[in-house]
C-alpha positions as CSV (number, residue, x, y, z in Angstrom):
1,X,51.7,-19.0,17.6
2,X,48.6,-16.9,18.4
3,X,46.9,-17.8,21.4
4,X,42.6,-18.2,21.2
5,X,41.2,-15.1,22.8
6,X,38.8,-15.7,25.4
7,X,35.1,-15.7,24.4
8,X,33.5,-13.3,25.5
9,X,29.8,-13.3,27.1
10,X,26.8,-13.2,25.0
11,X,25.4,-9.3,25.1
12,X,22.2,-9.9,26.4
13,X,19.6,-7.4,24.3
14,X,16.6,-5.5,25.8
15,X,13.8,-7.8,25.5
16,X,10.3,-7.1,23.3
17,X,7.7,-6.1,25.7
18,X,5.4,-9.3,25.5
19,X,2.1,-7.7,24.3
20,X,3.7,-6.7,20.8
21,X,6.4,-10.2,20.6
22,X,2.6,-11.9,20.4
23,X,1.7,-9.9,17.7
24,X,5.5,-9.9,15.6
25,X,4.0,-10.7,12.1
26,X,1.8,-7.9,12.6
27,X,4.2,-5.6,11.2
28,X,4.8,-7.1,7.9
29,X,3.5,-4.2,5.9
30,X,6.2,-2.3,7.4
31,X,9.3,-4.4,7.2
32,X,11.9,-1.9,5.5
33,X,11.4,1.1,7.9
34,X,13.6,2.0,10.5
35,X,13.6,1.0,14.4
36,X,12.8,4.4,15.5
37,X,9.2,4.2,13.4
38,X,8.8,0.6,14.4
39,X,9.1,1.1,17.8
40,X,6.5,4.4,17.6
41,X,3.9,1.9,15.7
42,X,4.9,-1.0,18.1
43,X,3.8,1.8,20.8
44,X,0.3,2.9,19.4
45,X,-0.3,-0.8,18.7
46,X,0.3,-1.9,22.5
47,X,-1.6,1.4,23.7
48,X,-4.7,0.6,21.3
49,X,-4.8,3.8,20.0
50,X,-3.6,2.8,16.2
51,X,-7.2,2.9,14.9
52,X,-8.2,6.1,16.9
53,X,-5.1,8.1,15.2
54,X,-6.1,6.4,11.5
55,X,-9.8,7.6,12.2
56,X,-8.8,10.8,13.6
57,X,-6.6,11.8,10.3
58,X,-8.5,9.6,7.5
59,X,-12.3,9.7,8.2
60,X,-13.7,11.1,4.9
61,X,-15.3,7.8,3.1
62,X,-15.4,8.3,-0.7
63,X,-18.2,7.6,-3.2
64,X,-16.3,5.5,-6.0
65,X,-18.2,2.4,-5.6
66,X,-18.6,0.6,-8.4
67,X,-16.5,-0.3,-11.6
68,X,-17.7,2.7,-13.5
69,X,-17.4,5.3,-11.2
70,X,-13.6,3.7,-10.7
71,X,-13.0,4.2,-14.5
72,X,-14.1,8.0,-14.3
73,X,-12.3,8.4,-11.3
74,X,-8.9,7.5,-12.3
75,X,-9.4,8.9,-16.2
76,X,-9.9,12.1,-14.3
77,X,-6.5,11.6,-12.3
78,X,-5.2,10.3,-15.5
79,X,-6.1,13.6,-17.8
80,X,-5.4,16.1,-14.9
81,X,-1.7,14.7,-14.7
82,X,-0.9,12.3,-17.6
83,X,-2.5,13.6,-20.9
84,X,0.1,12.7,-23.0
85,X,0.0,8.8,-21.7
86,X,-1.8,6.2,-23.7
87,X,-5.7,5.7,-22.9
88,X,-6.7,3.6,-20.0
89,X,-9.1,0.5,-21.8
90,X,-10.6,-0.6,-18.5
91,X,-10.2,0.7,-14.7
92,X,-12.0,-2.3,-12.3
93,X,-12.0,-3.5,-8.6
94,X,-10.9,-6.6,-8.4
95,X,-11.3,-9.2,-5.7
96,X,-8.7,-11.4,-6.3
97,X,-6.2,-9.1,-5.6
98,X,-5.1,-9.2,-2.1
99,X,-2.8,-8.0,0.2
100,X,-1.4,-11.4,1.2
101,X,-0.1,-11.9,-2.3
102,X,1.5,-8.1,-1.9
103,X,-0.6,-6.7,-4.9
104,X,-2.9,-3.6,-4.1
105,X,-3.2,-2.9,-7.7
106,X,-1.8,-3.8,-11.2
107,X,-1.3,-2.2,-14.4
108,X,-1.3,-4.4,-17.3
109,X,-0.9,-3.6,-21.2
110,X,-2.7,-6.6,-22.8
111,X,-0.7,-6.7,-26.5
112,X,-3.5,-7.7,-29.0
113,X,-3.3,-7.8,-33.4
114,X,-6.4,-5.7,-34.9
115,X,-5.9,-6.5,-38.4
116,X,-2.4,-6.2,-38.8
117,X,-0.9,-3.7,-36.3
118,X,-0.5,-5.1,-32.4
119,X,-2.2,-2.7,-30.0
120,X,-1.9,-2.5,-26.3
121,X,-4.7,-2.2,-24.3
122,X,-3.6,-0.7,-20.9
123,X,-6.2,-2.3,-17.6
124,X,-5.7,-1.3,-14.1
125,X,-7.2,-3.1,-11.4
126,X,-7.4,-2.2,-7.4
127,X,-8.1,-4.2,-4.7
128,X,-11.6,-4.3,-3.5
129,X,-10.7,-3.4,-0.4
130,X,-10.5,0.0,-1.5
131,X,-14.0,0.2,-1.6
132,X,-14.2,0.7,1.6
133,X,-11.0,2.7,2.1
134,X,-10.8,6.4,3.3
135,X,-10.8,8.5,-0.4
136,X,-6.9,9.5,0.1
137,X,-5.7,6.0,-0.1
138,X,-8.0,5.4,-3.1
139,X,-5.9,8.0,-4.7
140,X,-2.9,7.2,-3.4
141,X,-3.1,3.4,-5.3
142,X,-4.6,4.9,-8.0
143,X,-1.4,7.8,-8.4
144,X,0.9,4.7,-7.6
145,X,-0.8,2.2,-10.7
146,X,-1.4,5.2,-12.9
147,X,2.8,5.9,-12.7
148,X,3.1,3.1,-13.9
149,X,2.1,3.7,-17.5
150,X,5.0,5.9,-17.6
151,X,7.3,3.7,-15.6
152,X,7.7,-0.1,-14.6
153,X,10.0,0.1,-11.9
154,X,9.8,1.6,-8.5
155,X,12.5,4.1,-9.3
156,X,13.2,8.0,-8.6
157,X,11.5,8.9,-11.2
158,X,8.6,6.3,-10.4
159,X,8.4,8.0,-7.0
160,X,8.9,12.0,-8.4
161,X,5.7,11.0,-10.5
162,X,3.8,10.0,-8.1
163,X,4.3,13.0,-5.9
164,X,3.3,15.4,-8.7
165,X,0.2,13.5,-9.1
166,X,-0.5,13.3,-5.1
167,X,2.4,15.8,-3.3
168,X,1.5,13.4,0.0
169,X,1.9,10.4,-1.9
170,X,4.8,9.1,0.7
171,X,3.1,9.7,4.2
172,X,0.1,8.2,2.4
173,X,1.7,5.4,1.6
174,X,3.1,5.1,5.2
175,X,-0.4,5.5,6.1
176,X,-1.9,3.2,4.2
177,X,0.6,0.5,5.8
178,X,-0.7,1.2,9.4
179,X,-4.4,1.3,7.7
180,X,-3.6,-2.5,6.5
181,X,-1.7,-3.2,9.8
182,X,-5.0,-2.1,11.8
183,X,-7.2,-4.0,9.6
184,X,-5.2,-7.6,10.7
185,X,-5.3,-6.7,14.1
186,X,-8.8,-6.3,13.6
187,X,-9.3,-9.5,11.9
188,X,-7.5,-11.3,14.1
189,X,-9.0,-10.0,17.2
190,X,-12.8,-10.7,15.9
191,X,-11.3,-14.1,15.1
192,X,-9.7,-14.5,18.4
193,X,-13.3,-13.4,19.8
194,X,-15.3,-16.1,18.2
């Protein structure tokens, strides 16, 4: 008969400096990325300098306010990269959209019967919060929605399409994460404040 082994002590791990174990949930936008890169952002959090380094690289506003200047703007995108893709029927910011629910944007194809064929009539809609976003993450959701005439899932082929349309589309991507992560911590200090 086998005799129990000994247990053996817990390992203790290093502990989460307190200012960022406060502020876990923060970090939901980047859940998925490695320890290495979520240790660097748990660092430029705690230093305060997140926002400076977001300014620094992203401080070009854009001028694709309203719904119609949307529409041309991502027809543009559309006939510089996709000419062969089915027309875009409508392009809008939408305000219900929001992070919290994980949707930045959608593409829909609305199936409708004109007389008797079914048509599709293809809508994409981004966050409002764009609005107000530095231009290269404007393009960045409008690349990633605009892919996704061409293809549904978030596949190699999804991503190899997106980088033709936007060759940074990745780091922007990564960027916008940190952009969104900023934006909470901003929100919940001004909240915190009051």
């Amino acid at each position: 008969m086998l005799s129990p082994r000994p247990l053996s002590p817990p390992v203790s791990r290093p502990r989460t400096p307190l200012p960022y174990r406060a502020r876990m949930d923060e970090l939901r936008y980047l859940r998925g990325y490695g320890e290495r890169v979520m240790d660097q952002v748990r660092a430029l959090i705690d230093s305060g300098r997140l926002a400076e380094m977001l300014r620094n690289r992203y401080s070009a506003g854009h001028e694709v306010r309203d719904d119609k200047a949307l529409f041309e703007y991502v027809v543009g995108l559309k006939e510089r990269y996709m000419r062969k893709a089915e027309p875009l029927n409508k392009v809008i910011y939408d305000n219900k959209l929001h992070v919290v629910k994980h949707a930045l944007g959608t593409h829909t194809a609305i199936s409708r019967v004109h007389g008797g064929r079914l048509k599709a009539a293809r809508e994409i809609r981004i966050a409002t919060l764009f609005r107000d976003a530095p231009a290269e993450f404007l393009e960045m959701i409008a690349v990633h929605e605009l892919a996704h005439i061409k293809h549904r899932e978030h596949d190699k082929s999804f991503y190899q399409l997106c980088t033709h349309m936007s060759a940074d589309y990745h780091q922007l991507e990564f960027d916008l994460r940190l952009y969104l992560t900023q934006l909470e911590i901003q929100a919940k200090s001004s909240k915190d404040a009051t």
